[in-house]
C-alpha positions as CSV (number, residue, x, y, z in Angstrom):
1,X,67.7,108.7,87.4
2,X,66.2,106.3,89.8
3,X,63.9,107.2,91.9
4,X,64.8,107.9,95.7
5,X,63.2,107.0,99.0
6,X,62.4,110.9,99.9
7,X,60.4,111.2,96.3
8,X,58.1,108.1,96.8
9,X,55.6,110.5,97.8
10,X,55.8,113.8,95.2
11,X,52.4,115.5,94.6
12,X,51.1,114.2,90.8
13,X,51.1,117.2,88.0
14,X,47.0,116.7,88.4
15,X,47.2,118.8,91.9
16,X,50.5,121.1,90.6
17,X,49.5,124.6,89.1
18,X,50.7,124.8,85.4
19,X,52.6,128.2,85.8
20,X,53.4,130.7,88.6
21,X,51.2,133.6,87.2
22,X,53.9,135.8,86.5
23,X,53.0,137.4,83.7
24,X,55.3,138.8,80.8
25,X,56.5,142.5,80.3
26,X,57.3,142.1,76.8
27,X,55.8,140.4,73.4
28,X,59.1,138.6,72.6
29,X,58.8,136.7,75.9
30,X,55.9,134.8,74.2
31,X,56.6,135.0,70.8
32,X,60.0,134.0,70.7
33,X,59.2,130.5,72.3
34,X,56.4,130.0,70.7
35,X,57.7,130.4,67.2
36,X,61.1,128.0,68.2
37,X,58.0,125.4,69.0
38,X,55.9,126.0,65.9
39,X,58.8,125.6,63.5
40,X,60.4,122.2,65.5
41,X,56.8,120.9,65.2
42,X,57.4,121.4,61.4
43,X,61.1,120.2,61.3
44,X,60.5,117.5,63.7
45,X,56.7,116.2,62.7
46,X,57.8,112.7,62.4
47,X,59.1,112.2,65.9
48,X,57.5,111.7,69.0
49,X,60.5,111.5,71.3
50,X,60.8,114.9,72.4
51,X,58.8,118.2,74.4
52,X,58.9,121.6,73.7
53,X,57.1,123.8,76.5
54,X,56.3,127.4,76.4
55,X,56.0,129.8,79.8
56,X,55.5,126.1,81.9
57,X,56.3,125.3,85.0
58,X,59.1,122.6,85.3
59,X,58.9,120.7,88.7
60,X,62.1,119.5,90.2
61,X,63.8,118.0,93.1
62,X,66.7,119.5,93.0
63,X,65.7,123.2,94.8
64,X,64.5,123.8,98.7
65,X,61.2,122.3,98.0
66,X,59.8,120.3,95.1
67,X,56.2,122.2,95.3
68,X,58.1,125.7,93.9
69,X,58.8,125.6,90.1
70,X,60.9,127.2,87.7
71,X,59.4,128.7,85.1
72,X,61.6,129.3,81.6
73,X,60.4,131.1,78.9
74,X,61.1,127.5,76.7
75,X,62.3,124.4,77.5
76,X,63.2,121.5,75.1
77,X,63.6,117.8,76.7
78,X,64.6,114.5,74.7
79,X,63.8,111.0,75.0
80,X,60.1,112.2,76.4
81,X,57.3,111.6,74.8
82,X,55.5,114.3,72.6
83,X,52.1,113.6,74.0
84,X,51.8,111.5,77.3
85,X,49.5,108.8,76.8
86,X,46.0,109.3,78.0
87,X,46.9,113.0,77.4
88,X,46.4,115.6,74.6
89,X,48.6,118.2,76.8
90,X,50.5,118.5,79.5
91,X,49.4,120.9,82.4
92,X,53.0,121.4,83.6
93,X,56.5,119.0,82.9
94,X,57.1,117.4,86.2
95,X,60.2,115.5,86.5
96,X,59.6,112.8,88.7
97,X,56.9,112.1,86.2
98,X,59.1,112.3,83.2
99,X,61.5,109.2,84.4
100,X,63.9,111.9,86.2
101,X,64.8,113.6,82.5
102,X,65.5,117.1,83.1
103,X,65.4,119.4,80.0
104,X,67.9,119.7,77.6
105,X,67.7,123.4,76.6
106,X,66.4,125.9,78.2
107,X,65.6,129.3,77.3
108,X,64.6,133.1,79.0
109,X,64.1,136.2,77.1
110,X,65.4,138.4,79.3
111,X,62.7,141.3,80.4
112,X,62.1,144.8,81.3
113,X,62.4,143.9,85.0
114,X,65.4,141.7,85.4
115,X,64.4,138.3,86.5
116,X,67.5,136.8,87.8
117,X,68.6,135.2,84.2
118,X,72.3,135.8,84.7
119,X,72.3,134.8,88.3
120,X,69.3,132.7,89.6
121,X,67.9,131.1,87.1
122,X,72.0,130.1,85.6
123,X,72.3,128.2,89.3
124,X,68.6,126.8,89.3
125,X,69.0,125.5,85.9
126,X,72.9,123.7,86.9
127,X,71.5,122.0,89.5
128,X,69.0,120.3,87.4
129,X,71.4,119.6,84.9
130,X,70.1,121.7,82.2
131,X,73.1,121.1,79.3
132,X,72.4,124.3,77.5
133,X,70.8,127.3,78.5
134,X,69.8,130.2,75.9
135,X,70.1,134.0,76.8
136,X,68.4,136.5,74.3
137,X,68.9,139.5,75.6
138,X,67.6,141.7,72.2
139,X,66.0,144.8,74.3
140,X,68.7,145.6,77.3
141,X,71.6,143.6,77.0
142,X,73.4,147.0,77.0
143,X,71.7,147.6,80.7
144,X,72.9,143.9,81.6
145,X,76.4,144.5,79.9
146,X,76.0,141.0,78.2
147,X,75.7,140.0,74.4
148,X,72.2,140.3,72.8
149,X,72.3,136.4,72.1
150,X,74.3,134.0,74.5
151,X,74.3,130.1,75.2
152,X,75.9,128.5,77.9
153,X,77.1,124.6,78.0
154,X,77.1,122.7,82.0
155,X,80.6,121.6,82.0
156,X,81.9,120.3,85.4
157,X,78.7,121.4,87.1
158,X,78.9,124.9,85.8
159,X,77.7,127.1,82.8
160,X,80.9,128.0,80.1
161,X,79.9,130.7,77.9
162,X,80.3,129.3,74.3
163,X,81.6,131.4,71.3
164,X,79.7,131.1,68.1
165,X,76.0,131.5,66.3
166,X,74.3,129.8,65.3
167,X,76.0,127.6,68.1
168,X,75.5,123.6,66.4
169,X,74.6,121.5,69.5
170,X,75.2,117.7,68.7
171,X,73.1,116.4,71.8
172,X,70.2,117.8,70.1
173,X,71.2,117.4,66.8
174,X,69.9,121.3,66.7
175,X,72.2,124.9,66.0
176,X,70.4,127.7,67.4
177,X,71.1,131.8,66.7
178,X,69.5,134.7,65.1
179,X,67.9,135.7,61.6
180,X,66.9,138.6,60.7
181,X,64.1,138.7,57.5
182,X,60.4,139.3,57.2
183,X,57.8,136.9,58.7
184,X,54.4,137.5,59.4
185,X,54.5,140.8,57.1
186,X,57.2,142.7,59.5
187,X,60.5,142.7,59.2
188,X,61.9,141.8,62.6
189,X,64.8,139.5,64.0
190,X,63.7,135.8,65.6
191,X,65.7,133.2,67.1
192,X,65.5,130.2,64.5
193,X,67.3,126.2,64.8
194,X,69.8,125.9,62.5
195,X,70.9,122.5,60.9
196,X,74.7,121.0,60.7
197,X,75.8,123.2,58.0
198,X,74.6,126.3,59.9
199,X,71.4,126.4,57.7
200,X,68.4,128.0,59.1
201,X,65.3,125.7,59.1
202,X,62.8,127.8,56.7
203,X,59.4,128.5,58.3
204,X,56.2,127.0,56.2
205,X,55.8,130.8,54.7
206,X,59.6,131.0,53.6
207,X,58.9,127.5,51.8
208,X,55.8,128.8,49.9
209,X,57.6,132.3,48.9
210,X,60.5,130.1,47.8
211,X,58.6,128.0,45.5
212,X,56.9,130.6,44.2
213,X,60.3,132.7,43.3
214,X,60.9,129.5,41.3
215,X,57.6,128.9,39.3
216,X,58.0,132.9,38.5
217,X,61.5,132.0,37.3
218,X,60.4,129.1,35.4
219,X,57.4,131.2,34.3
220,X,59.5,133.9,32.5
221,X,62.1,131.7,30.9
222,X,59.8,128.9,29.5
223,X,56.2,130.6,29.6
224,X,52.9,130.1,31.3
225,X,52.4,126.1,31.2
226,X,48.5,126.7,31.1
227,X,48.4,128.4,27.9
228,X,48.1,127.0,25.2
């Protein structure tokens, strides 16, 4: 998106505050990000065309002002680059700095106090263009009378609820849903990316615990290889 007349003059992300201080009512609201951002730093180490942020404030030009954020619980955008140069972080992802690209995915874990998910956040984040936004909804989705696990697609300027997990999303080249199993030593259900066969990416420790199933295999059938 070009830039306009009426932006030439946007505040820099230097002067910007990172987040709105709101804090989270729940562990999952940090966890649940954060893990989706640890394991696509493992899956996607090799590029550096893409931004994951956690619990960041995403400047935009598409509300009343551009000096209030929006804050998801995770964000994905493409064709960004991983590290800005000059910069080991960024403080907050403001768009007008980010060549007008608006995030790809979002994401809100919905809390104990209902923060608008289903009805602020859906219009904030189809204004901006936001292609899919993610709904987990593990704790109260009875309260909210929605699914545990929902993703809407913009199509014509509005969400569409889409049928299916994990729900493959060729933009991204990404699926995303549930999985239940252990990890970290508690058994406990995360959000993971799937790839085009509806495979769950395996985490670092699922890798290691596989390949140590198979040496124990190969162990028993063949023998220790350091004896001698």
């Amino acid at each position: 998106m070009l830039q306009s007349e009426e932006h030439i003059n946007l505040p820099s992300s230097e002067t910007l505050p990172c987040s709105d201080d709101t804090p989270v009512d729940n562990e999952l609201q940090n966890y649940i990000p954060n893990f989706l951002l640890f394991l696509l730093e493992f899956i996607w180490q090799e590029r550096q065309d893409w931004f994951f942020g956690a619990d960041m404030a995403v400047y935009h030009t598409t509300g009343k002002t551009p000096l209030v954020p929006v804050v998801p619980d995770g964000f994905l955008s493409l064709n960004v680059p991983r590290r800005k140069e000059g910069q080991t972080y960024r403080k907050s992802y403001v768009i007008w700095e980010e060549n007008y690209i608006a995030p790809l995915l979002t994401l809100e874990v919905v809390s104990l106090t209902p923060g608008g998910e289903y009805e602020e956040k859906l219009e904030i984040y189809a204004r901006l263009g936001v292609l899919y936004y993610v709904i987990y909804n593990p704790l109260f989705w009875l309260r909210d009378r929605h699914q545990p696990f929902e993703i809407y697609k913009l199509i014509d300027g509005g969400y569409e609820l889409q049928i299916g997990e994990p729900y493959w999303m060729p933009e991204i080249g990404l699926g995303i849903g549930r999985k239940r199993g252990n990890f970290g030593g508690l058994d406990r259900e995360l959000l993971f990316w799937f790839d085009a066969a509806a495979q769950s990416y395996r985490t670092p420790e699922e890798i290691l615990s596989y390949q140590a199933q198979i040496l124990e295999r190969y162990r028993q059938q063949f023998g220790d290889l350091t004896s001698e």
